[in-house]
C-alpha positions in Angstrom: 8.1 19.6 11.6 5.1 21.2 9.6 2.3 18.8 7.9 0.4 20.6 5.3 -3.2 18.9 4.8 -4.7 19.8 1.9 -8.2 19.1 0.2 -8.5 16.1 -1.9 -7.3 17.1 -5.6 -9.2 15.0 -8.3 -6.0 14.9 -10.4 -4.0 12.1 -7.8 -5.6 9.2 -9.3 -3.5 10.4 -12.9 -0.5 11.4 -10.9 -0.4 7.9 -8.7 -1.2 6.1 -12.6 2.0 8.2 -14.5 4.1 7.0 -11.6 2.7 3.6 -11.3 4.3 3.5 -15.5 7.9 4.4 -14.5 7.5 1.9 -11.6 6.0 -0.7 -14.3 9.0 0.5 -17.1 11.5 0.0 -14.1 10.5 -3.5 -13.0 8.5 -5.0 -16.4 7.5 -8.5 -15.5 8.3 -8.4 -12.3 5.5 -6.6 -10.6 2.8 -8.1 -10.2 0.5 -5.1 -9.1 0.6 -1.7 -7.9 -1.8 -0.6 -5.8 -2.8 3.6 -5.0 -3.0 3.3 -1.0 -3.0 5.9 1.3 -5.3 9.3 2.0 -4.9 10.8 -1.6 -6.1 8.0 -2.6 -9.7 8.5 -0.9 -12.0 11.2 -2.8 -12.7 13.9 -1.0 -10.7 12.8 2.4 -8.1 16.1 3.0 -4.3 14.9 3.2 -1.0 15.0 3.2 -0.5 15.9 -0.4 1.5 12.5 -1.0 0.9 10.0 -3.4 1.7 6.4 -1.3 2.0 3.3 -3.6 2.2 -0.5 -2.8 4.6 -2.3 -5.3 3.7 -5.9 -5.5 7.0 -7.8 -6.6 7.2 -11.5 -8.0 10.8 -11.7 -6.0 11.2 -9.3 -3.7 14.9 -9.4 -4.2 14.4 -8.0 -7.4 13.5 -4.5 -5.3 17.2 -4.0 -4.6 
């Protein structure tokens, strides 16, 4: 398998924020935060260009 590592891009933070919404439209009440976690989520770090988000669920039942 190849990993590409790629220099931080200063446009993650409003990519991981217009997914965090569908994930917020999805769930509503239930989420009780969403967090941006991960390397893109660091300035400047290079990464894996992957956005990685923690969901925060008031039942985690509801995730299925």
């Amino acid at each position: 398998m190849r990993v590409v590592v790629t220099n931080y891009d200063p446009h993650w933070p409003a990519a991981f924020e217009a997914e965090a919404e569908k994930v917020r439209a999805i769930f509503g009440d239930e989420v009780i935060a969403i967090h941006h976690i991960g390397s893109t989520s660091v300035p400047g770090l290079p990464t894996k260009p992957i956005i990685d988000m923690l969901l925060v669920l008031r039942d985690i039942e509801k995730a299925e």
